[in-house]
C-alpha distance (Angstrom), angle and dihedral (degrees) to the residues before:
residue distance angle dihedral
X1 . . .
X2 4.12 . .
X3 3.27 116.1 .
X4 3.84 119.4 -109.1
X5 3.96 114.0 -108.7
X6 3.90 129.4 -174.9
X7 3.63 107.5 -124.7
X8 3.99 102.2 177.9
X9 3.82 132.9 -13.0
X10 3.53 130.2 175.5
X11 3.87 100.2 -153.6
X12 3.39 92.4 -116.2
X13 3.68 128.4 47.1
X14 3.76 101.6 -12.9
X15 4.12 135.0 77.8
X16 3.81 126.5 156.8
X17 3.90 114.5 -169.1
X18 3.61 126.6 177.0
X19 3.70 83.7 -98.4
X20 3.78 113.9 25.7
X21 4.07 139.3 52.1
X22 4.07 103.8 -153.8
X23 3.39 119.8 -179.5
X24 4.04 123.5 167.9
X25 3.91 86.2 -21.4
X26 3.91 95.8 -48.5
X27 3.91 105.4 119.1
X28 3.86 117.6 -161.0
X29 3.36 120.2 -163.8
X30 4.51 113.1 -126.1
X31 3.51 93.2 -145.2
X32 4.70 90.2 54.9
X33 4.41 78.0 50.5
X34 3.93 98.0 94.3
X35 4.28 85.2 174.4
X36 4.02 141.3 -6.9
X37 3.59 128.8 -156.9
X38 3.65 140.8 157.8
X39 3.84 114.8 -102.4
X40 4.69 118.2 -161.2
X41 3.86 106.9 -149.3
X42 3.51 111.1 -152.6
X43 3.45 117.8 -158.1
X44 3.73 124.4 -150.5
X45 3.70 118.6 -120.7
X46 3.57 108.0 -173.5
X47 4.08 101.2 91.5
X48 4.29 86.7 64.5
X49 4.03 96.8 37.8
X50 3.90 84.7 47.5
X51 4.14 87.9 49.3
X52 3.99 90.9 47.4
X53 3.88 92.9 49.3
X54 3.89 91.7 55.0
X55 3.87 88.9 42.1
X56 3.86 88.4 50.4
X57 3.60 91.5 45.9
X58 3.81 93.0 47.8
X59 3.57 91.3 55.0
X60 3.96 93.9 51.8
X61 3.96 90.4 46.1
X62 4.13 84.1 58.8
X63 2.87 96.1 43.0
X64 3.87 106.7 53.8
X65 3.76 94.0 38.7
X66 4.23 97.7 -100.3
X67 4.20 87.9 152.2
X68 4.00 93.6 38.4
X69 3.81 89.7 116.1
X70 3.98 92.1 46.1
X71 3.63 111.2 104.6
X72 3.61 119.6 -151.6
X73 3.79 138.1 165.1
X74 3.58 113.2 -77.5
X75 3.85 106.4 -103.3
X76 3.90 108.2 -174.1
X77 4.22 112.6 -176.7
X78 3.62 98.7 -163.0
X79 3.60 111.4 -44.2
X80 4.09 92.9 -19.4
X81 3.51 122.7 99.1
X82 3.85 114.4 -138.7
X83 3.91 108.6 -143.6
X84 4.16 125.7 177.1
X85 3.97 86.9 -99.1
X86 3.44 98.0 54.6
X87 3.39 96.0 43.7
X88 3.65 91.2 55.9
X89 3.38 93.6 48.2
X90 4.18 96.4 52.6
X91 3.95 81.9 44.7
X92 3.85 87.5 57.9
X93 3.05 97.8 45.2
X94 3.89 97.4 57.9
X95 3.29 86.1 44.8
X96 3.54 93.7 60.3
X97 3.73 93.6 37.6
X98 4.29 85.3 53.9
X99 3.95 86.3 49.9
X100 3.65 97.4 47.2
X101 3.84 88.7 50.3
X102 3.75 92.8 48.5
X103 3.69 96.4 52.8
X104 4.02 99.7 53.1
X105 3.53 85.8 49.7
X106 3.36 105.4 48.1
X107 3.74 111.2 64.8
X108 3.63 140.8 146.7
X109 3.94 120.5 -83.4
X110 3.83 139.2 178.0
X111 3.78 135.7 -127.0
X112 3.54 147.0 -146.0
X113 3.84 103.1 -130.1
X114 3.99 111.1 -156.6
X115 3.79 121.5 -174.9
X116 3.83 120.7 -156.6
X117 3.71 135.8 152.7
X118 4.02 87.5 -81.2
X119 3.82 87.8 61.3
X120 3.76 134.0 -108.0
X121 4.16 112.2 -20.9
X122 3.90 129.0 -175.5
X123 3.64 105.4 -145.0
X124 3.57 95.0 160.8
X125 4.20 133.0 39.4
X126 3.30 121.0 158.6
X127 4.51 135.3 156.6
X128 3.79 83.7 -120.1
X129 4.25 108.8 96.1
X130 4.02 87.8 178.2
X131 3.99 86.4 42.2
X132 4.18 90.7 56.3
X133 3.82 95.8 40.2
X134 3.56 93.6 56.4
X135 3.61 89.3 58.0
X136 3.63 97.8 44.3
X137 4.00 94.1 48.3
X138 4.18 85.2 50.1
X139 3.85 95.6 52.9
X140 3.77 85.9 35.1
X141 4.23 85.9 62.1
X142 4.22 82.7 35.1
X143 3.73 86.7 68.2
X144 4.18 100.4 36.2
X145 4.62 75.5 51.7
X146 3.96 80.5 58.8
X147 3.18 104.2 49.9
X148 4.15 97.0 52.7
């Protein structure tokens, strides 16, 4: 039998041996990998610009008076009178503030792509392109190990 070899680890959450895939504790065998590839998801930002373009616009309308003409109840918080503009400008503003949020979260990330007999799995995503590729070229040399 070959002897078992550690081909990359992390020191955290990912070890490649000339036999086994391990990742947070799940172990996948290198000869059950039939291919491995690197995989960009791109993630759609139109849903949060859309949000901060109402928000912006929701501010301008309070600000230049669109809703002076709308008549509402008079809601007073404490000593502050609530009219239609400034309630479309606080609403703007979260919405903004929500946007804002949503866009430095959301970002694009990468993934290691393994295909076995259950199908295609993502065991690995991560921001890092270098970070992925390293772990795609080891498992990549993981399988050429198997096939000797």
């Amino acid at each position: 039998m070959k002897e078992e070899t550690v081909i990359y680890t992390d020191g955290k959450k990912v070890k490649i041996t000339t036999h086994e895939f391990i990742v947070n504790r799940v172990k996948y065998l290198v000869k059950g990998i039939a291919a491995v590839r690197m995989r960009f998801i791109h993630y759609y930002k139109y849903a949060p610009l859309t949000l901060l373009f109402l928000g912006i616009a929701g501010i301008i309308m309070g600000i230049t008076g669109v809703f002076d003409k709308v008549h509402l109840h008079a809601i007073h918080i404490g000593n502050f009178l609530l009219t239609a503009n400034r309630f479309s400008v606080i609403i703007g503003l979260v919405m903004s503030s929500v946007s804002l949020f949503w866009l430095s979260v959301v970002n694009d990330k990468y993934a290691v792509v393994i295909t076995t007999a259950e199908g295609d799995i993502n065991p690995v995503t991560s921001k890092k392109k270098d970070y992925i590729h390293q772990i795609v070229a080891a498992l990549k040399a993981a399988l050429r190990f198997q096939k000797f």
